[in-house]
Backbone as CSV, one residue per row, in Angstrom:
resi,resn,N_x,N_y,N_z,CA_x,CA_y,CA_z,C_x,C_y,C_z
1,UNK,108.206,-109.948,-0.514,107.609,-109.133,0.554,107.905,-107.662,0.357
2,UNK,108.990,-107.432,0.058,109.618,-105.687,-0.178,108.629,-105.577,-1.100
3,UNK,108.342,-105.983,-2.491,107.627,-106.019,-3.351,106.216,-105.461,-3.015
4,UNK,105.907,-106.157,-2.281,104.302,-105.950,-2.076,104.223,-105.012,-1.135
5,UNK,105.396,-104.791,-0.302,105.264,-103.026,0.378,105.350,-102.144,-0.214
6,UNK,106.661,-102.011,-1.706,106.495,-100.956,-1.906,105.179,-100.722,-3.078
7,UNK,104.700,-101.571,-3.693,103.738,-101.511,-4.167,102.239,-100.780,-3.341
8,UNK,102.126,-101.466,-2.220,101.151,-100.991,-1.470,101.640,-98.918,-0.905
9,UNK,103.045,-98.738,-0.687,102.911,-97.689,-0.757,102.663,-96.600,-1.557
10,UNK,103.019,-97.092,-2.993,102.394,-96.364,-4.458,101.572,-96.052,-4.527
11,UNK,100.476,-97.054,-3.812,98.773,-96.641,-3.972,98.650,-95.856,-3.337
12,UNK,99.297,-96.028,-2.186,98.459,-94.774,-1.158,99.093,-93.497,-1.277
13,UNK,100.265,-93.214,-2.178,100.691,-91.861,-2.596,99.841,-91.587,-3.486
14,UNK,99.214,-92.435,-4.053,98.700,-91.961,-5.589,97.282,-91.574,-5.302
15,UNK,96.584,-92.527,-3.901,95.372,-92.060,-3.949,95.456,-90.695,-3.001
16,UNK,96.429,-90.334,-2.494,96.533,-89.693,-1.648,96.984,-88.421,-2.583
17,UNK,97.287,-87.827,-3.594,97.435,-86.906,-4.320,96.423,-86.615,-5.422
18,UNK,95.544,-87.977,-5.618,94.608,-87.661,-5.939,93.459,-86.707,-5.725
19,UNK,93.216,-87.119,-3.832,92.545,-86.454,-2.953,93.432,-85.369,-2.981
20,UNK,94.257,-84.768,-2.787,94.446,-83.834,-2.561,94.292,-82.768,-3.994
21,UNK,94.352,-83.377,-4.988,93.750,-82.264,-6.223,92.238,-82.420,-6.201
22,UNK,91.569,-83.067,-5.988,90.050,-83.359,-5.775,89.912,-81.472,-5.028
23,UNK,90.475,-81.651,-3.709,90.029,-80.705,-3.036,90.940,-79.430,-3.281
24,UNK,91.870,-79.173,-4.276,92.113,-77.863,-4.696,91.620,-77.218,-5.736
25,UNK,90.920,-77.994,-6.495,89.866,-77.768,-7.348,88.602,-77.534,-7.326
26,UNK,88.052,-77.918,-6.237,86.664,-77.802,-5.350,86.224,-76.416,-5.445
27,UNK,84.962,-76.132,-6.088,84.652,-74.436,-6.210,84.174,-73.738,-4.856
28,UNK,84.703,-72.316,-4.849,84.076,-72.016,-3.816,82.592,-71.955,-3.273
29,UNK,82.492,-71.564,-2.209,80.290,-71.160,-1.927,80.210,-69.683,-2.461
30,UNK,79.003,-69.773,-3.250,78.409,-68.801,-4.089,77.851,-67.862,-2.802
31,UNK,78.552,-66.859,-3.473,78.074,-65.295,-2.636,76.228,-65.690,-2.306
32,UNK,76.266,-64.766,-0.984,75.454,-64.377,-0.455,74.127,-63.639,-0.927
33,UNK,73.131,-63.107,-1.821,72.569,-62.044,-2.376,72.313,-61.519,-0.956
34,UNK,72.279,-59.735,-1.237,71.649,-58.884,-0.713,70.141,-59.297,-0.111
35,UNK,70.064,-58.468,1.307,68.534,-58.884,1.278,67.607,-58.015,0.509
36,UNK,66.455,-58.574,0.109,65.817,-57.832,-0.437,64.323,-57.186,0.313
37,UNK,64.105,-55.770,0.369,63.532,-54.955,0.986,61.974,-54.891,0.493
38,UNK,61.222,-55.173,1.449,60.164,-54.982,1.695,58.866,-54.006,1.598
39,UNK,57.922,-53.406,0.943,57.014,-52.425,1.612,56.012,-53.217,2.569
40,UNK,55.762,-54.126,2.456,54.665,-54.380,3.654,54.460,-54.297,4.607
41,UNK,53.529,-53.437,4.796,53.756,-53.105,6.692,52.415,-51.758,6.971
42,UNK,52.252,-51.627,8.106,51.706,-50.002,7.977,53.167,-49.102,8.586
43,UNK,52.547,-47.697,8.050,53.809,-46.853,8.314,52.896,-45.218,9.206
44,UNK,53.619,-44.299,9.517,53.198,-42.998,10.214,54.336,-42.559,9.715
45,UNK,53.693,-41.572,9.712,54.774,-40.245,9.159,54.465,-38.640,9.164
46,UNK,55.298,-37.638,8.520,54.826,-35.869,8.963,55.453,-35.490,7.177
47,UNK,54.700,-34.476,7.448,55.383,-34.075,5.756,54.684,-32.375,5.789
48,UNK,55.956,-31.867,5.123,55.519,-30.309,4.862,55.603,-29.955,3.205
49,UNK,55.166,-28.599,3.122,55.331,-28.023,1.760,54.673,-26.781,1.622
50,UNK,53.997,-26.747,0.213,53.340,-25.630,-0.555,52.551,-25.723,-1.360
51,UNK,52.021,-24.544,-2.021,51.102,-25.041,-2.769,50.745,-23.371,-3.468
52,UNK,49.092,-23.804,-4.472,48.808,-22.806,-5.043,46.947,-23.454,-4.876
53,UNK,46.458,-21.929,-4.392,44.726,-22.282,-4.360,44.180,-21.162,-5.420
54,UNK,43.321,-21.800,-6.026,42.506,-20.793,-6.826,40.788,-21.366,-6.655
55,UNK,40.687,-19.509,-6.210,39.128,-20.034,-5.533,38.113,-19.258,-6.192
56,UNK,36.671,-19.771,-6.344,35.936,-18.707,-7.284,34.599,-19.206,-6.029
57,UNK,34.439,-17.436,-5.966,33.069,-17.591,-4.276,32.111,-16.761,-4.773
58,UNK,30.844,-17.040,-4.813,29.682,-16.589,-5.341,30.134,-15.272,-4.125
59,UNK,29.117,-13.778,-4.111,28.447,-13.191,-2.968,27.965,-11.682,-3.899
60,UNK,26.538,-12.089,-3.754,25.426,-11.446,-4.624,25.506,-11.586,-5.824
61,UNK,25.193,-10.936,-6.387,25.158,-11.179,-8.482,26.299,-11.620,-8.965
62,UNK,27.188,-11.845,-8.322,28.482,-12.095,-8.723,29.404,-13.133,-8.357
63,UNK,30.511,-13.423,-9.113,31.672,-14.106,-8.481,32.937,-13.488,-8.232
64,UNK,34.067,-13.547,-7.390,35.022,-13.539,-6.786,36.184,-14.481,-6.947
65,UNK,37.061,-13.573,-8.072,37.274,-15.412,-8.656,39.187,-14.859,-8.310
66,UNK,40.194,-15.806,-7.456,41.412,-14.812,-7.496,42.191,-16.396,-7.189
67,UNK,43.544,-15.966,-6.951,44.781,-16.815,-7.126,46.020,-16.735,-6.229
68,UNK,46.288,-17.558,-4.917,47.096,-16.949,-3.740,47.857,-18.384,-3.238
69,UNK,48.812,-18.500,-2.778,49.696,-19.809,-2.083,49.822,-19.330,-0.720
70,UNK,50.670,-20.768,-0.193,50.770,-20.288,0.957,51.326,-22.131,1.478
71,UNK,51.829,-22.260,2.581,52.276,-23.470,3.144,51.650,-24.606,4.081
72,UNK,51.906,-25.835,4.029,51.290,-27.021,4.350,51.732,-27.445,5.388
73,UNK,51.756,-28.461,6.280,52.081,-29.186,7.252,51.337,-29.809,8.119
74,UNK,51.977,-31.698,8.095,51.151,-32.154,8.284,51.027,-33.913,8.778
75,UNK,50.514,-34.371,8.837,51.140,-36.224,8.834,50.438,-37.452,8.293
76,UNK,50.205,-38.532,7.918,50.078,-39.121,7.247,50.100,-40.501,8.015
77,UNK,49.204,-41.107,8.010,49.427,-42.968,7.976,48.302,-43.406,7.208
78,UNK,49.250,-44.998,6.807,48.749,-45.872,6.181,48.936,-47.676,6.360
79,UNK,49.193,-48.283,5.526,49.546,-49.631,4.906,49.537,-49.780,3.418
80,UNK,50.836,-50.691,3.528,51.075,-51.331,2.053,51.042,-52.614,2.265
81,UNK,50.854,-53.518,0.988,50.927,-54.958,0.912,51.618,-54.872,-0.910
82,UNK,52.738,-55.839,-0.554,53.479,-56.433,-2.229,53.226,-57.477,-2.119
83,UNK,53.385,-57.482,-3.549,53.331,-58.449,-4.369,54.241,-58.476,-5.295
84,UNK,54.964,-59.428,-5.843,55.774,-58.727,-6.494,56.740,-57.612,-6.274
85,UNK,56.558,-57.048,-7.515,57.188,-56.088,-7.537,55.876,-54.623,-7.531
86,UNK,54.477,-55.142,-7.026,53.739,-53.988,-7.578,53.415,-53.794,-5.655
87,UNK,53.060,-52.511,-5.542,52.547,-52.415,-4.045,51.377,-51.729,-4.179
88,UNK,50.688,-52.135,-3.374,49.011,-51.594,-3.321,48.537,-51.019,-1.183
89,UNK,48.145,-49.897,-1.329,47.876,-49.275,-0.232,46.533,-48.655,0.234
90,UNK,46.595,-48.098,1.296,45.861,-46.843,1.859,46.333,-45.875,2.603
91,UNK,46.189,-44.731,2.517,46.421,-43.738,3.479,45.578,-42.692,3.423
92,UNK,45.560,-41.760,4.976,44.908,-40.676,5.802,45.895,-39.866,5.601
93,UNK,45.461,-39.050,5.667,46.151,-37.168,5.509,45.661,-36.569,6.356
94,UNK,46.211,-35.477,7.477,45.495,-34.568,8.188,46.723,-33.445,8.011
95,UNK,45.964,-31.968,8.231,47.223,-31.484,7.649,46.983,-29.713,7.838
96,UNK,47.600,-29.091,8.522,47.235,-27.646,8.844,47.255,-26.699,7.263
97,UNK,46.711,-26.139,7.016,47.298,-25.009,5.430,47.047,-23.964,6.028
98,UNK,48.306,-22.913,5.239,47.919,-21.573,5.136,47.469,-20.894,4.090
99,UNK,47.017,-21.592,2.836,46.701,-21.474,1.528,45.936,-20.336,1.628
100,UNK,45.981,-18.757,1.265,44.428,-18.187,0.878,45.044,-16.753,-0.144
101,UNK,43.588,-16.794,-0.364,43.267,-15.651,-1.611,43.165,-14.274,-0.968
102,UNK,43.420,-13.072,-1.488,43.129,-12.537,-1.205,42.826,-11.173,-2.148
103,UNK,42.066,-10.313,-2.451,41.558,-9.825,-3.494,40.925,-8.112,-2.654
104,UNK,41.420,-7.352,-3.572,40.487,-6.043,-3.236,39.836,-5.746,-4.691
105,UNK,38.770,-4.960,-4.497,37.930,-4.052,-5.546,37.984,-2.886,-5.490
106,UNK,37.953,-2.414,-6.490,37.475,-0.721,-5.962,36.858,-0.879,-7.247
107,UNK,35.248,-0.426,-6.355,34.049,0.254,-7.621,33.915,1.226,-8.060
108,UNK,34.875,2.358,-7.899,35.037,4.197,-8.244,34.405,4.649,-6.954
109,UNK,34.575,5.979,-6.945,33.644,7.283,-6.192,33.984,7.074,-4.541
110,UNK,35.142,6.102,-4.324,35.586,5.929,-3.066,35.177,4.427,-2.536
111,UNK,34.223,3.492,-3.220,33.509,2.430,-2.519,35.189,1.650,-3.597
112,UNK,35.255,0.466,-2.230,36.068,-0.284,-2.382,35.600,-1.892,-1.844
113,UNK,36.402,-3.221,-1.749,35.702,-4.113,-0.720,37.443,-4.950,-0.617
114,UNK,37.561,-5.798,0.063,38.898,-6.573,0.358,38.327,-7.997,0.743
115,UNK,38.309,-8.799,-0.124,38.000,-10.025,-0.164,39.089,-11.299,0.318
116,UNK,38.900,-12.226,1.172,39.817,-13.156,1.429,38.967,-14.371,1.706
117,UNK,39.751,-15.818,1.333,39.098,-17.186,1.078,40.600,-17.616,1.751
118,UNK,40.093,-18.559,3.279,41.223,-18.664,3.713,40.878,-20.380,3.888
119,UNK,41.950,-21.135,3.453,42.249,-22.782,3.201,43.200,-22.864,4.748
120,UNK,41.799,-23.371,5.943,42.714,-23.697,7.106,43.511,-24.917,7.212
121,UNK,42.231,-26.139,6.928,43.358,-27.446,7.453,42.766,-28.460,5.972
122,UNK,42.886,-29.659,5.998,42.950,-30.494,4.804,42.904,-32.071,5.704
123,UNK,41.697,-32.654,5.435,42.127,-34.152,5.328,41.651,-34.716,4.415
124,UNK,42.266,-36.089,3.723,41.935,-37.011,2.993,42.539,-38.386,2.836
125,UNK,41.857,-39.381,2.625,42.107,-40.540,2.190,42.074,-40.797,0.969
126,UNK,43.024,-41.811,0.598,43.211,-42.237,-0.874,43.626,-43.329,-0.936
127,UNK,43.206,-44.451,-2.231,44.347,-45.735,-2.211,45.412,-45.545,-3.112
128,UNK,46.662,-46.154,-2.929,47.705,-46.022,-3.566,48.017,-47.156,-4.136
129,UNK,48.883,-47.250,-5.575,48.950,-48.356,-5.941,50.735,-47.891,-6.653
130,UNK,51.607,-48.239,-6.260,52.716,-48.367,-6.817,53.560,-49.571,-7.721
131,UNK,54.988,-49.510,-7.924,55.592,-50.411,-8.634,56.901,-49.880,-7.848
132,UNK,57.324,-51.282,-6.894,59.110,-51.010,-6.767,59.780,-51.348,-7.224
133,UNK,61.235,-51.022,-7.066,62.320,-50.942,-7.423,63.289,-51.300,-6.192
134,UNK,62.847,-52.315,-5.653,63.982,-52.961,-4.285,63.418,-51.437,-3.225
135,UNK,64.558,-50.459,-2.995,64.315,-49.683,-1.969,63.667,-48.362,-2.563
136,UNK,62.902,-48.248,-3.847,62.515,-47.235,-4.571,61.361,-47.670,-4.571
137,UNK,60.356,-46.836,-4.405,58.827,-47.100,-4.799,58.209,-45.911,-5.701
138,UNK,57.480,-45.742,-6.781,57.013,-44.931,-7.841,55.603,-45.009,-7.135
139,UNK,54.747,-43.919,-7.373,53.139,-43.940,-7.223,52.026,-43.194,-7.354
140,UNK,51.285,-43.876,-7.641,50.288,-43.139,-7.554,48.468,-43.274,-6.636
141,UNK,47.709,-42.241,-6.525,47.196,-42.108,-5.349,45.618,-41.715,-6.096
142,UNK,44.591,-42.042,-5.409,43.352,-41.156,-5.985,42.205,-41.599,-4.539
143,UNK,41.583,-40.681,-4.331,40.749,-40.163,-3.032,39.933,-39.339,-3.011
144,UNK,40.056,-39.139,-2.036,38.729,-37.565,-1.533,38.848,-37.113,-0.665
145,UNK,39.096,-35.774,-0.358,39.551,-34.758,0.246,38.610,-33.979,1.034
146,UNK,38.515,-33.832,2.108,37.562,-32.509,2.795,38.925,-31.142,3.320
147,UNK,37.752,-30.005,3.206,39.362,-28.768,3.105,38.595,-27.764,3.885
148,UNK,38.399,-27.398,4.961,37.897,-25.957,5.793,38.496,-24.543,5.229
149,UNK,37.180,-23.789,4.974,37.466,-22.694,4.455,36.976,-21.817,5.085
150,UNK,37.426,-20.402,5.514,36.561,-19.046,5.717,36.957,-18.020,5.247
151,UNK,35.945,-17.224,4.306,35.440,-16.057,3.710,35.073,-14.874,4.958
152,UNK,35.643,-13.914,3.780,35.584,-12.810,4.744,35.558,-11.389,3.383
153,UNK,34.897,-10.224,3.320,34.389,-9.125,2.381,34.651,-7.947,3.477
154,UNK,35.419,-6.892,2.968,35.103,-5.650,4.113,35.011,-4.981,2.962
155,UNK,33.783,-4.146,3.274,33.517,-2.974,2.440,33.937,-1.651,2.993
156,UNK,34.427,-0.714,2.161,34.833,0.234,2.687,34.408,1.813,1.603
157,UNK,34.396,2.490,2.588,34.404,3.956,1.535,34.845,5.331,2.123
158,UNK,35.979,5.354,1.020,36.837,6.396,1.431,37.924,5.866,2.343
159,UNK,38.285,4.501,1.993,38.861,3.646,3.200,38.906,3.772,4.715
160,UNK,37.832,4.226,4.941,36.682,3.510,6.355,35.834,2.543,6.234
161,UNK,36.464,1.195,6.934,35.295,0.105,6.954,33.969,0.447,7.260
162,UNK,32.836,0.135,6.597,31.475,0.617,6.570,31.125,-0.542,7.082
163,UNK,31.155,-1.933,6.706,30.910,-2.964,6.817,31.537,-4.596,6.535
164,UNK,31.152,-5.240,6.881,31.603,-6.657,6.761,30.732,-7.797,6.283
165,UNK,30.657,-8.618,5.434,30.588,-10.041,5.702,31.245,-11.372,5.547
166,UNK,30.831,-12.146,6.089,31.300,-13.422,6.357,30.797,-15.143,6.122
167,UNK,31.655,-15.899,5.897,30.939,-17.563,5.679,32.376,-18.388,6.228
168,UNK,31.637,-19.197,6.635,32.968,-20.100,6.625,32.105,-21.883,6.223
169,UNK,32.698,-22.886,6.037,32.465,-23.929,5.499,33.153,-25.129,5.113
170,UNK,32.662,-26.386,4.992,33.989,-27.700,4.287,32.945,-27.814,3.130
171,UNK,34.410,-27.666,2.483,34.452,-28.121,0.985,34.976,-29.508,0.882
172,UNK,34.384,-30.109,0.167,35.284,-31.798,-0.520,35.028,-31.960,-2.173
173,UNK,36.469,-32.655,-2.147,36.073,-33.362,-3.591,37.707,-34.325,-3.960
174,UNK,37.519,-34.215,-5.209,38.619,-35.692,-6.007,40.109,-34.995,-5.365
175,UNK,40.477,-36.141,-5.082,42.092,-36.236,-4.695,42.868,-36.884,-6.037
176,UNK,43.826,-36.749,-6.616,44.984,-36.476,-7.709,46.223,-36.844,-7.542
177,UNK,47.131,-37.963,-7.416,48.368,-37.464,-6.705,49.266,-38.521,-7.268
178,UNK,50.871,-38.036,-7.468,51.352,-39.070,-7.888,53.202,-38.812,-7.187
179,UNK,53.584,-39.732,-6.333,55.116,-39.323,-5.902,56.110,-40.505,-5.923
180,UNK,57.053,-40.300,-5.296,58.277,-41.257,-5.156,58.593,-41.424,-3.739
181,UNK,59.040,-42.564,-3.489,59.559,-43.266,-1.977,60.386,-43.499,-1.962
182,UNK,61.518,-43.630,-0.863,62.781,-43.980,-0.708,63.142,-44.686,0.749
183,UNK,63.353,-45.983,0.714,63.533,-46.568,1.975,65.368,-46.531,2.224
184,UNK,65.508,-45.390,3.072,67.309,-45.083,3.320,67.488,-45.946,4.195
185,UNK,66.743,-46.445,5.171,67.038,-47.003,6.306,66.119,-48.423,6.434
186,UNK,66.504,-49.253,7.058,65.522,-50.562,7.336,63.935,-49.991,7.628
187,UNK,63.396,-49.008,8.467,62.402,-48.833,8.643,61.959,-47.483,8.389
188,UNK,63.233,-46.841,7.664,62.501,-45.320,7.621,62.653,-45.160,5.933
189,UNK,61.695,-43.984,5.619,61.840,-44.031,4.284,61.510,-42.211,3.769
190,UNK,61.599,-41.885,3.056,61.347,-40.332,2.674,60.471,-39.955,1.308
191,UNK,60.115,-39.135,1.140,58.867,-39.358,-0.170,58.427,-37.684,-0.548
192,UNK,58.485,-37.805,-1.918,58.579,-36.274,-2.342,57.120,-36.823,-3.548
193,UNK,55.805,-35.657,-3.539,54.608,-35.940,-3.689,54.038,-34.732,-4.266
194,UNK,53.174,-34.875,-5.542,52.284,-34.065,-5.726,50.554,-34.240,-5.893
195,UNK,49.941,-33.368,-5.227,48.579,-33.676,-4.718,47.568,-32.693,-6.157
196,UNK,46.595,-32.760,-6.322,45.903,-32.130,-7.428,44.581,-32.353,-6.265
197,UNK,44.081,-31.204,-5.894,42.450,-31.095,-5.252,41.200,-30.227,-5.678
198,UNK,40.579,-30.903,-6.239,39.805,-30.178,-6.598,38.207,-30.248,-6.123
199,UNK,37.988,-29.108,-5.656,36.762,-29.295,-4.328,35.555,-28.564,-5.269
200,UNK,34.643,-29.600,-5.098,33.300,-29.134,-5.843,32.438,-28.070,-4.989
201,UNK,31.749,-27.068,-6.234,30.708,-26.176,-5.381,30.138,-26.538,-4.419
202,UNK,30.274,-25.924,-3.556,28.613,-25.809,-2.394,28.141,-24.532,-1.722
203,UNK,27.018,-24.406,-1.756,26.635,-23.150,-0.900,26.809,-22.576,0.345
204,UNK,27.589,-21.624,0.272,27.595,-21.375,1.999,26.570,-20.458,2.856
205,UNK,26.250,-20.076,3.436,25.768,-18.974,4.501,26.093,-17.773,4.543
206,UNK,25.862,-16.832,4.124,26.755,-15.538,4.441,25.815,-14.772,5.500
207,UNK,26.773,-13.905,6.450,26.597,-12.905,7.051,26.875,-11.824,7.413
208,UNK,25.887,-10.541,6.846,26.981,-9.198,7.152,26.572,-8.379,8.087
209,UNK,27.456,-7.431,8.499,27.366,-6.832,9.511,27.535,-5.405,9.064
210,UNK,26.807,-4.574,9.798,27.106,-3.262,9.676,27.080,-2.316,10.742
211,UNK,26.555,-0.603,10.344,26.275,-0.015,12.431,25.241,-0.389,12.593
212,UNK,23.819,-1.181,11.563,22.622,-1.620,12.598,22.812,-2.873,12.925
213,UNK,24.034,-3.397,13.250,24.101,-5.170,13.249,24.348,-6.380,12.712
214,UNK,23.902,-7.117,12.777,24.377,-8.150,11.971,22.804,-9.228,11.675
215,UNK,23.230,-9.826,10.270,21.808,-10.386,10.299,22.178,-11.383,8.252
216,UNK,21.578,-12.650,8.270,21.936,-13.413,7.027,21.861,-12.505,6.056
217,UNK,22.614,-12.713,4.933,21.691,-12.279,3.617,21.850,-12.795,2.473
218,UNK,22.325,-14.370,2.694,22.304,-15.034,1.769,22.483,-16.255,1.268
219,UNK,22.828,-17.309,0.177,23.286,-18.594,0.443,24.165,-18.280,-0.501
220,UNK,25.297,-18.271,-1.051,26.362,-18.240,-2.554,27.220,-19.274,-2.724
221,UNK,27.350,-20.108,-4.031,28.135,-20.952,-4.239,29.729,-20.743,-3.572
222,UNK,30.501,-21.441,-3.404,31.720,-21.147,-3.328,32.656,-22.523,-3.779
223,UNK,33.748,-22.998,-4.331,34.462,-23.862,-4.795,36.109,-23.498,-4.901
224,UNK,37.013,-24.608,-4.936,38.421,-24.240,-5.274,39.293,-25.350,-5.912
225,UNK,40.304,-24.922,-6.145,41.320,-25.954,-6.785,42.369,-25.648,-6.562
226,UNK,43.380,-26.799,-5.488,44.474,-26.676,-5.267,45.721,-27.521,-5.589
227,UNK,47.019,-26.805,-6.034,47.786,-27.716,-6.454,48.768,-27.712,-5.745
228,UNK,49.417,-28.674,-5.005,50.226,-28.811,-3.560,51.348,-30.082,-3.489
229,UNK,52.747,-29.601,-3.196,53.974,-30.152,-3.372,54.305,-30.037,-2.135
230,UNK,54.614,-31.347,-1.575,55.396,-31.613,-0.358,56.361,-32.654,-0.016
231,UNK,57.054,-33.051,0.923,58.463,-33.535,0.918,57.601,-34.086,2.532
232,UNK,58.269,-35.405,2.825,57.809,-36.565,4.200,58.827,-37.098,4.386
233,UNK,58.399,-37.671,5.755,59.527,-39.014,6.012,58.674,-39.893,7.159
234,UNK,58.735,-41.388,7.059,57.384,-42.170,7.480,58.637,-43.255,8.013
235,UNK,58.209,-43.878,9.092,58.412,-45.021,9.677,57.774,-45.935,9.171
236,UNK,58.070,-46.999,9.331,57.477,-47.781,8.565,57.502,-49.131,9.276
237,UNK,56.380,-49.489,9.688,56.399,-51.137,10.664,56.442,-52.315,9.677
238,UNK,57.516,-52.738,9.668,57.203,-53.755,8.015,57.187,-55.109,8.148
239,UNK,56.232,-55.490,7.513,55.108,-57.388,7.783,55.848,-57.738,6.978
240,UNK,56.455,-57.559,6.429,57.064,-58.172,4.960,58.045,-59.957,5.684
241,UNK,58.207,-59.619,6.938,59.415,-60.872,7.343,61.057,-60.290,7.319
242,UNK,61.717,-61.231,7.772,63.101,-60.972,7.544,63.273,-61.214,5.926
243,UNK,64.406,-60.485,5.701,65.318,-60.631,4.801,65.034,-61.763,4.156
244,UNK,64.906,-62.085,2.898,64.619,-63.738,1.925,66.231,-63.659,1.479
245,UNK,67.550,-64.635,1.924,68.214,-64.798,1.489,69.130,-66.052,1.331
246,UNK,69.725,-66.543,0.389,69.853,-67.440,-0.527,70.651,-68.333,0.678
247,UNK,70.422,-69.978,0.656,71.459,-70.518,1.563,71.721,-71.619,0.572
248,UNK,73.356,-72.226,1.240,73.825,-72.830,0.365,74.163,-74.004,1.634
């Protein structure tokens, strides 16, 4: 009888140290991954900057061709959808400028004129098509742009204004653009961008004025090309879902 007790207690030390290396050997649970971040969503946002316009404006036998900057500001919405790692979009631009030219002549014998082409506001749409990098997005953009302009000529002699004329008008044409995104925050993100616009001829209206009045006297091409750098920051409503992360 002792026999077969202490026998029976052997086993159960033995299975009982067994189990207990079973479970000090047991691997731990595999880390957590990071969640991984999203563009999908639509977003709103404001963005400022600068730029450079070069404008060439028909008025009579001639052109008016000069080179002037000036500053942007403005806001922006859209939507993205991923895939992958590639993101594909749209976005609106609306956007105040102070962009303009401004140019004097002098023809000898006292006749002079002071020419200005002033770039008020800017909108355009474009689709965007990027490639991320988790909270980095690369991109690029192509659209069409409409851009309000007004012209203005004072003639003068002996520097006394003699006279004036005037046009004002929208110009459009190809949008250009290629920037970077940065999502710092779950829903906010920041984005540094360069735009290429280049607005095809069209004719405007001119009208001048003098001491007998004012009255048309003409139609003249006018066109421009602007190159414009600005800095944003966009909210961002994002469809993407929660966080995709690993369970064990």
């Amino acid at each position: 009888m002792k026999r077969v007790l202490l026998t029976t207690a052997a086993l159960l030390a033995l299975t009982g140290s067994t189990f207990a290396a079973d479970m000090a050997v047991k691997a731990p649970p595999a880390p957590i991954p990071a969640p991984v971040f999203s563009w999908t969503g639509c977003y709103i946002g404001a963005h400022v900057g600068g730029g450079v316009l070069q404008d060439d404006t028909g008025f009579g036998d001639g052109f008016i061709a000069g080179r002037g900057a000036g500053a942007v500001a403005g806001g922006q919405v859209g939507c993205n959808y991923q895939t992958g790692q590639f993101v594909f979009g749209i976005e609106g631009e609306g956007y105040w400028s102070g962009l303009k030219v401004e140019e004097d002549t002098n023809f000898g014998f006292g006749f002079g004129s002071s020419f200005e082409a002033k770039n008020k506001w800017d909108a355009t749409v474009a689709a965007r098509f990027g490639y991320a990098l988790d909270r980095t997005l690369v991109y690029g953009k192509i659209g069409w742009a409409w851009g309000g302009f007004d012209y203005s000529n004072v003639f003068t002699t002996a520097g006394a204004v003699v006279g004036s004329a005037s046009a004002s008008g929208t110009l459009d044409g190809l949008l250009l653009g290629v920037g970077a995104e940065y999502a710092f925050a779950p829903n906010w993100t920041t984005k540094f961008e360069y735009n290429y616009i280049g607005f095809g001829s069209k004719s405007l209206d001119w009208t001048a004025c003098d001491g007998g009045g004012c009255g048309y006297v003409g139609s003249f091409p006018a066109s421009a090309d602007k190159h414009i750098f600005k800095v944003g920051v966009n909210y961002l409503f994002n469809f993407g879902g929660a966080p995709v992360l690993a369970r064990y």
